[in-house]
MARDREN-763083 format. One record per residue (C-alpha): residue number from 0; y, z, x. Coordinates in pm, whole numbers, plus 50000, padded with zeros to 5 digits. Layout:
REM residues N
+-----+-------+-------+-------+
!   n !     v !     w !     u !
+-----+-------+-------+-------+
! NUM !     Y !     Z !     X !
...
+-----+-------+-------+-------+
END
This chain:
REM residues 307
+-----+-------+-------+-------+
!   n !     v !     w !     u !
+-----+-------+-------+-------+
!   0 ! 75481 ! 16435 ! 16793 !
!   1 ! 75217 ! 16254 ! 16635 !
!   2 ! 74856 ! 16299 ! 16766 !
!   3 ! 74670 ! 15940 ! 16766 !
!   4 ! 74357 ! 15888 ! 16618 !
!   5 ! 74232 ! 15768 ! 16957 !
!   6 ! 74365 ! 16107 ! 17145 !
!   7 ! 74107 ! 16264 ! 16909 !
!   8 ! 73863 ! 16069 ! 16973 !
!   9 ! 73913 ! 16093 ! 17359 !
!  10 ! 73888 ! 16483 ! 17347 !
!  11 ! 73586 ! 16435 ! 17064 !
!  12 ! 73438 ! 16187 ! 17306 !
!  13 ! 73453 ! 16412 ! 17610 !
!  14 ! 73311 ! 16752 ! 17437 !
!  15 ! 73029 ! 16562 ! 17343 !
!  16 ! 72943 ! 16411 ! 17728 !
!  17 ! 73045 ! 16744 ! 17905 !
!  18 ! 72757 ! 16857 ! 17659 !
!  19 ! 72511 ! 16633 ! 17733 !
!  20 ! 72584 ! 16690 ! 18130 !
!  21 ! 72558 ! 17094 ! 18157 !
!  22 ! 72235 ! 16986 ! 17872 !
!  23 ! 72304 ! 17205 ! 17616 !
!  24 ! 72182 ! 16963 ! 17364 !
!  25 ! 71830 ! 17037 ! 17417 !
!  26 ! 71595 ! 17297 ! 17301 !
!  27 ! 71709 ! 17562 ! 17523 !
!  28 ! 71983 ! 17674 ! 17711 !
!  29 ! 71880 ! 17520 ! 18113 !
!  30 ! 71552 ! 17476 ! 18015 !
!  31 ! 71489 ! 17879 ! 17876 !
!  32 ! 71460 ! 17997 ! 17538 !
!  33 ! 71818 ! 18075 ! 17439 !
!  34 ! 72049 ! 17833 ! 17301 !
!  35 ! 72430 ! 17805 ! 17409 !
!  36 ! 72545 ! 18069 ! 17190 !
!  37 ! 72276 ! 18288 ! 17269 !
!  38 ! 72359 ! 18268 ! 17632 !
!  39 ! 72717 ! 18299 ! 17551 !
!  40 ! 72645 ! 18663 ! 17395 !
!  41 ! 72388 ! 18766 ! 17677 !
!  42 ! 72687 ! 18685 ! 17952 !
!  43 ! 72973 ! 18867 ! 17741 !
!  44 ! 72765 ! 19155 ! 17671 !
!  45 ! 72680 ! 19187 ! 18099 !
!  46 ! 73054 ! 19212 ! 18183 !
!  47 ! 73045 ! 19532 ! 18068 !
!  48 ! 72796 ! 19856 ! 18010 !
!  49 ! 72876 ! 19878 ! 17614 !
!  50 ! 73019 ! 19637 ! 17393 !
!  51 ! 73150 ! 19721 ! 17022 !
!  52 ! 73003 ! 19441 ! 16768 !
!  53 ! 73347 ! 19368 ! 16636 !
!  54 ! 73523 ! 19262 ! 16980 !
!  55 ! 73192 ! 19099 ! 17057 !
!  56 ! 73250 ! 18885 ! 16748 !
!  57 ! 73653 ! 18844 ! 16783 !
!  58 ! 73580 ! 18715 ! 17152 !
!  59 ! 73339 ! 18491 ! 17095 !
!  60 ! 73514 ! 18357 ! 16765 !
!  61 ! 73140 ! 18400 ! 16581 !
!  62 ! 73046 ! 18450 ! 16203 !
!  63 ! 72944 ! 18839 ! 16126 !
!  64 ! 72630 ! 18738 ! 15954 !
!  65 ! 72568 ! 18518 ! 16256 !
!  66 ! 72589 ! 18726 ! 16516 !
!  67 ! 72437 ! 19028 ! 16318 !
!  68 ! 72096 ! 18809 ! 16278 !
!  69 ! 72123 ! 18721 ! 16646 !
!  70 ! 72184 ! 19092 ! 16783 !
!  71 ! 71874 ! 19197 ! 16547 !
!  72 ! 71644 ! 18905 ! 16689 !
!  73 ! 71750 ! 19037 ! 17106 !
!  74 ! 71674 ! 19396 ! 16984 !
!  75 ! 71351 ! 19270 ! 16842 !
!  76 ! 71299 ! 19109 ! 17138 !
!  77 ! 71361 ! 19402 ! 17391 !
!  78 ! 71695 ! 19243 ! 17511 !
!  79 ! 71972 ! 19489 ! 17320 !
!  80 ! 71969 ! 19804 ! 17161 !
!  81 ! 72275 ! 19898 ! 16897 !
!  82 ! 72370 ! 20219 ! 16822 !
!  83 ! 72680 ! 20396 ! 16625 !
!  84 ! 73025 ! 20457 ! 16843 !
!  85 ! 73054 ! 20789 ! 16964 !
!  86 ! 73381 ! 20771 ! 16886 !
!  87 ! 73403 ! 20605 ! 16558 !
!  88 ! 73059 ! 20655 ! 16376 !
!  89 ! 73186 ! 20315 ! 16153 !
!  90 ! 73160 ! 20092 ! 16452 !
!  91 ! 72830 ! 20000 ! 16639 !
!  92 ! 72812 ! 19945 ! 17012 !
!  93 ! 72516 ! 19739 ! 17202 !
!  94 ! 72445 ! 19677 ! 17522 !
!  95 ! 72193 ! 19531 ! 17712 !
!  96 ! 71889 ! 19654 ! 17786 !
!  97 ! 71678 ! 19640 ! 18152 !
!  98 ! 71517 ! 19351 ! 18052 !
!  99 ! 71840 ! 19214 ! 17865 !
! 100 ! 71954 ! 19218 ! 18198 !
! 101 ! 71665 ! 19026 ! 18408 !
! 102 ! 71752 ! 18773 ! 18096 !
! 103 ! 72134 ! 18752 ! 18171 !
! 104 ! 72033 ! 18757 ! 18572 !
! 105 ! 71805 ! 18444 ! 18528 !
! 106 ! 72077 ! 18250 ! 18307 !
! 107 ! 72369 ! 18312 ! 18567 !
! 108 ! 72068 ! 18188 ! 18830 !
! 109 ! 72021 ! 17872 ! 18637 !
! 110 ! 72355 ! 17818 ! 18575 !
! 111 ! 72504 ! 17837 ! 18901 !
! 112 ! 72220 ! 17590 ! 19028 !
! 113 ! 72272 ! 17334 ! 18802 !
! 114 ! 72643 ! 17295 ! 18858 !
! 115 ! 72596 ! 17336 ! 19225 !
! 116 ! 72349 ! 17065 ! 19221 !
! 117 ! 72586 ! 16889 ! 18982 !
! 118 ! 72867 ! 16940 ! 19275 !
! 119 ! 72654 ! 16853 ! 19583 !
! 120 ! 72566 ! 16468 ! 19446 !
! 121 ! 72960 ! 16403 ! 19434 !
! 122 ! 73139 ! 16286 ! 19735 !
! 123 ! 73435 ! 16561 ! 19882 !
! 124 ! 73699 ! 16409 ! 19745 !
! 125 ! 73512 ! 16341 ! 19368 !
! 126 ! 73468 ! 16682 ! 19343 !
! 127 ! 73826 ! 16812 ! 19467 !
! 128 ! 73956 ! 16612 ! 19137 !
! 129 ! 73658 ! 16682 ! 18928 !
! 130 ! 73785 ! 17091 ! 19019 !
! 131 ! 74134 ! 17034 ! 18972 !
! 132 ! 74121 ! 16849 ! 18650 !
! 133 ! 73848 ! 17136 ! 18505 !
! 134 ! 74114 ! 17414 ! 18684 !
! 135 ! 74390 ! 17203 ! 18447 !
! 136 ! 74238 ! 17146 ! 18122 !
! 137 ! 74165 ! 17503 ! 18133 !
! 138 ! 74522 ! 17626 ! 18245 !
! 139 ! 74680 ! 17388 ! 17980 !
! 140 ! 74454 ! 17524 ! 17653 !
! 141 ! 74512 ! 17881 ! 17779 !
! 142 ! 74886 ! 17881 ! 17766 !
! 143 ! 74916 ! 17964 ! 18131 !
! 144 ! 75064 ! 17818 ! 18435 !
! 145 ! 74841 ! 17704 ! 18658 !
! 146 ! 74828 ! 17908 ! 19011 !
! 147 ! 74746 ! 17583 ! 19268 !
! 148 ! 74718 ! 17689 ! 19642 !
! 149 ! 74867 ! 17435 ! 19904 !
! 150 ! 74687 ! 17424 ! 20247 !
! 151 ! 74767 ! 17169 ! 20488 !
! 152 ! 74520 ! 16952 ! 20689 !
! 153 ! 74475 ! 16683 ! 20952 !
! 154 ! 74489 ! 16291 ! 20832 !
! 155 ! 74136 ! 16130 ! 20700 !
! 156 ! 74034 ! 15769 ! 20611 !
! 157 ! 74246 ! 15645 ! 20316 !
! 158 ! 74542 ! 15879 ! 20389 !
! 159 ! 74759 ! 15654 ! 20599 !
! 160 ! 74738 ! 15382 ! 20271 !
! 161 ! 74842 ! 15695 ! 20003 !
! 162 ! 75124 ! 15762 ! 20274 !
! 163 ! 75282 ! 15399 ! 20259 !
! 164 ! 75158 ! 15408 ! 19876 !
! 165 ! 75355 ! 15715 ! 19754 !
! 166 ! 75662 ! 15710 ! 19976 !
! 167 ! 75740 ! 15308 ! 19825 !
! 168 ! 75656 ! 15413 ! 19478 !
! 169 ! 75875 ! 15757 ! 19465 !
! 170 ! 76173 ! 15615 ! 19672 !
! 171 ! 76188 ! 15299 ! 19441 !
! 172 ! 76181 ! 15571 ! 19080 !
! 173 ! 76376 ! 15851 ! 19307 !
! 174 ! 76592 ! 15654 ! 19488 !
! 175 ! 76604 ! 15261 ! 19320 !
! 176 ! 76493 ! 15165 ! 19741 !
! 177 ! 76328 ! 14828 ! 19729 !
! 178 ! 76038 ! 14712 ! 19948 !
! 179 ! 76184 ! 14602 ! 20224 !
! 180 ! 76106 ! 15064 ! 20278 !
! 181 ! 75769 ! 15087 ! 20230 !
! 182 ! 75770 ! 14816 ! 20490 !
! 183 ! 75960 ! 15013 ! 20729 !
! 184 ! 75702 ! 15318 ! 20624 !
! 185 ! 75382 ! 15074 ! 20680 !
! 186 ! 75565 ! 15035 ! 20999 !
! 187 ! 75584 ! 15378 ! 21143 !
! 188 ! 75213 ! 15414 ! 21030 !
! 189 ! 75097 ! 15125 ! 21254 !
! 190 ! 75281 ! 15231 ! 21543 !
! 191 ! 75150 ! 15582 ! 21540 !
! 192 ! 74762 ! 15456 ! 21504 !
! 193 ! 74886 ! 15184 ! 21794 !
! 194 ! 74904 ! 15448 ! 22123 !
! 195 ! 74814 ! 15728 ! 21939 !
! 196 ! 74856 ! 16045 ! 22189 !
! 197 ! 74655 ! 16270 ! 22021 !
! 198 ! 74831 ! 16536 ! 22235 !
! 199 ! 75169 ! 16498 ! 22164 !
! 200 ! 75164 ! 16302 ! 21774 !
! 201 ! 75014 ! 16469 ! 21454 !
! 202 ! 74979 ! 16411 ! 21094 !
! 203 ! 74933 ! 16660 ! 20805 !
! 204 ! 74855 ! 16600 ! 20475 !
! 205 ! 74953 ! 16882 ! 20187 !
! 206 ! 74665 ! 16926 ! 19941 !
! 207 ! 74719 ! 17161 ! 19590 !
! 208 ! 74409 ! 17257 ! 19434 !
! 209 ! 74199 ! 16912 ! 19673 !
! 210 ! 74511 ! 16704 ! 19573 !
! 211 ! 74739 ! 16491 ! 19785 !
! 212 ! 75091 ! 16641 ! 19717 !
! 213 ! 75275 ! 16608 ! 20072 !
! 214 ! 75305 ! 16461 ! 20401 !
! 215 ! 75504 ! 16482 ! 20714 !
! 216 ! 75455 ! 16299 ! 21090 !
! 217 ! 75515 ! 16414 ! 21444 !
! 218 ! 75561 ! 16142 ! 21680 !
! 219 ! 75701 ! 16114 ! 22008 !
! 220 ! 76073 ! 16002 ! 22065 !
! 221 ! 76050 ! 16024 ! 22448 !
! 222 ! 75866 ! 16258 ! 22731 !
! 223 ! 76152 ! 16584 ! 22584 !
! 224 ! 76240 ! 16489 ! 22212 !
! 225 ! 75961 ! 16449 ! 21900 !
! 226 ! 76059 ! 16299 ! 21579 !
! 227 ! 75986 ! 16430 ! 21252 !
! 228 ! 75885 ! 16113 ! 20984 !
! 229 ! 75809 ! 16029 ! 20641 !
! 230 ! 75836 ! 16383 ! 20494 !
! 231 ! 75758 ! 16351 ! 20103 !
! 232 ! 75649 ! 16578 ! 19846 !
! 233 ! 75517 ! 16469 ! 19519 !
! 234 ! 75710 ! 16569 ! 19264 !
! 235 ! 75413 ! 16762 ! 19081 !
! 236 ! 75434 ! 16997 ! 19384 !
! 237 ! 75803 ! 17104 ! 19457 !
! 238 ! 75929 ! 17444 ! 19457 !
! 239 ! 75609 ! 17548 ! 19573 !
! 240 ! 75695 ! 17573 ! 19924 !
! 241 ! 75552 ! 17259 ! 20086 !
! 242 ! 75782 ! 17113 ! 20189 !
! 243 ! 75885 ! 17417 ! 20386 !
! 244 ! 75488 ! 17399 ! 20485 !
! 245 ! 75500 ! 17044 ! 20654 !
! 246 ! 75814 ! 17109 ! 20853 !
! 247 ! 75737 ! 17428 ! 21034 !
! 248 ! 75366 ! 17299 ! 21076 !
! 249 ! 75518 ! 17024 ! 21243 !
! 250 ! 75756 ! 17257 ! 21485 !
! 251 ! 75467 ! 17455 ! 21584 !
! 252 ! 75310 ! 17127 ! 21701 !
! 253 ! 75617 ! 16957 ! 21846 !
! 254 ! 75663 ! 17303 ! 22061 !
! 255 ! 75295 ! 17346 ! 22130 !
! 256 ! 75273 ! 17021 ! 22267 !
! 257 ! 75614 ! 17048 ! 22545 !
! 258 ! 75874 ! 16873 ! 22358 !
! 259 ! 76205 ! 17069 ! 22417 !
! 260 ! 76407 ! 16932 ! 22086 !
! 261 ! 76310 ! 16742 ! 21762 !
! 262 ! 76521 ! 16526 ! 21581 !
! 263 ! 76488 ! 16344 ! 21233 !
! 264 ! 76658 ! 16053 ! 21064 !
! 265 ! 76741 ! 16122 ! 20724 !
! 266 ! 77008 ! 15987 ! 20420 !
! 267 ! 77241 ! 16171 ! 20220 !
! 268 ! 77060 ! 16114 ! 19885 !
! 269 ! 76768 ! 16349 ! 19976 !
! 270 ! 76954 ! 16693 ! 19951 !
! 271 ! 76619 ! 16876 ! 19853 !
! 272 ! 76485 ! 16776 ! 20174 !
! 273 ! 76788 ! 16871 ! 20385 !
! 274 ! 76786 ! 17248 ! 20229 !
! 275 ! 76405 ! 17253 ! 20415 !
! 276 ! 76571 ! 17123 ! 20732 !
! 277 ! 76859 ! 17344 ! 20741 !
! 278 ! 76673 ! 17656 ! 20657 !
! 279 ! 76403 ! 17542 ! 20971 !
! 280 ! 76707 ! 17563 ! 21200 !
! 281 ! 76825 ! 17198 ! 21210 !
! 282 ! 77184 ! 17091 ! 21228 !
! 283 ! 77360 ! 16804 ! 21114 !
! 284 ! 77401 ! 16580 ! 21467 !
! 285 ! 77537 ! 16255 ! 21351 !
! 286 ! 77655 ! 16099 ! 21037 !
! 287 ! 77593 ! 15704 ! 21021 !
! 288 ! 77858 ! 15502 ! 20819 !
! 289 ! 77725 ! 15363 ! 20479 !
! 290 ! 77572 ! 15042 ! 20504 !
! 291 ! 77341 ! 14774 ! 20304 !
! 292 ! 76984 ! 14877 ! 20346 !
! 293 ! 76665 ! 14929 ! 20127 !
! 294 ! 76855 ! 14744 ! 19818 !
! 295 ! 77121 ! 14929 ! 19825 !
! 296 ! 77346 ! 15144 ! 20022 !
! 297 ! 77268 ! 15386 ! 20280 !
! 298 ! 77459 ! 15668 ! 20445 !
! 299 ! 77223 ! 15798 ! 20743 !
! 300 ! 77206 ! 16090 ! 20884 !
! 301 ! 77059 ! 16252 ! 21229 !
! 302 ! 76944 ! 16625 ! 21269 !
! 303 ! 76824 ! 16792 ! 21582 !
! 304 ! 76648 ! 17127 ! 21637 !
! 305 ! 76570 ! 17300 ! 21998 !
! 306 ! 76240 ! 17428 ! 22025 !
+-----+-------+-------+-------+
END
């Protein structure tokens, strides 16, 4: 694969703004005598009582002279002392000193206030992706899968667009559906914000990490029987159990709320989905016969569940 010339310049680009915003380009460190190096040494070496000078310098990727002249200038300064291995009199161990520490101790202050304020001035949902892309960026240049957590929570302003949004865009690349779906799914949106009964119908969103990755209605068939609608999960998110998630959040509400069944209307192309219903206890009530719908043909299905 080549890498563009404008790829480097993006990342290029970026290093030097993220700079600029935690202001590490100025005299000192968040306004204090140390510059970003510095600081990085003064937080490495608090992790830990001792440090020998050769992991020191492996970890932080820094030139021997370099950090030699640095460790003499904090022992100068009151902040370090070095001293020969006890175990290995060829390798010398420093740590920091009381006052090395009331050094590291106002740093970490700083620092934490600065990206806190940093944080606050963003808007909630700003900062979810601001997190998430920082929590990616990291996970990708470390080699490691990323860990996201899924949590589940009740619709806000903008959701009921993503909704329509996502489920026309992934059944048109999933499924080739045209728009005559995300009509019907603009649809069932209106008619649960028209008569909302905010007793017996609920939404839930499916966030990963603050990001929209799932959603699932439960809306009211009649007085005994809810309906489950517009399950989707983004493909980003699956196998991580949310799927799974939506459904059974949406049993415990149908039950809560006195319906004695639920039912659901789904097609034979979405096999990933059926697996969640099955294994949430719903069977297979009736099998439509294939016909023209969506751009192209459709063989329904209908699945039931007591509660």
């Amino acid at each position: 694969m080549t890498i563009s010339a404008e790829d480097v310049s993006t990342v290029r680009s970026f290093n030097r703004f993220y700079t600029r915003v935690i202001g590490v380009l100025g005299d000192g460190l968040m306004h204090t005598p140390y510059s970003l190096t510095e600081a990085r040494v003064i937080f490495e070496l608090a992790q830990r009582d001792a440090t020998e000078v050769l992991d020191l310098r492996r970890t932080l990727d820094l030139d021997a002279g370099y950090l030699s002249r640095m460790l003499a200038r904090f022992e100068s300064d009151g902040l370090v002392l070095r001293e020969r291995s006890p175990g290995d009199a060829r390798r010398q161990i420093v740590r920091l000193t009381r006052q090395g520490r009331e050094v590291f101790a106002m740093l970490d202050e700083r620092s934490v206030a600065e990206i806190r304020d940093m944080l606050e001035r963003l808007p909630d949902d700003e900062r979810g992706r601001l997190v998430t892309a920082m929590r990616t960026i990291r996970g990708i240049l470390d080699g490691e899968a990323p860990s996201r957590t899924v949590a589940l929570r009740p619709l806000r302003p903008g959701d009921l667009g993503w909704v329509v949004q996502r489920n026309g865009a992934l059944y048109d690349a999933e499924c080739g559906w045209d728009r005559t779906y995300e009509a019907l799914v603009a649809k069932v949106v209106a008619d649960y914000v028209d008569g909302h009964d905010p007793e017996r119908e609920n939404a839930w969103i499916a966030e990963a990490d603050g990001e929209p990755v799932g959603s699932v209605f439960c809306v009211r068939r009649d007085d005994r029987v809810a309906q489950l609608r517009l399950l989707h999960v983004e493909p980003s998110a699956r196998g991580m159990g949310v799927g799974t998630a939506l459904v059974d959040e949406c049993l415990r509400f149908a039950a809560a709320a006195g319906y004695r069944e639920i039912m659901l209307w789904t097609t034979a192309l979405q096999k990933a989905a059926r697996r969640v219903y099955e294994r949430a206890g719903f069977e297979l009530e009736l099998e439509e016969e294939p016909v023209e719908r969506f751009g192209t043909r459709i063989h329904g299905q209908y699945w039931r569940r007591r509660l």
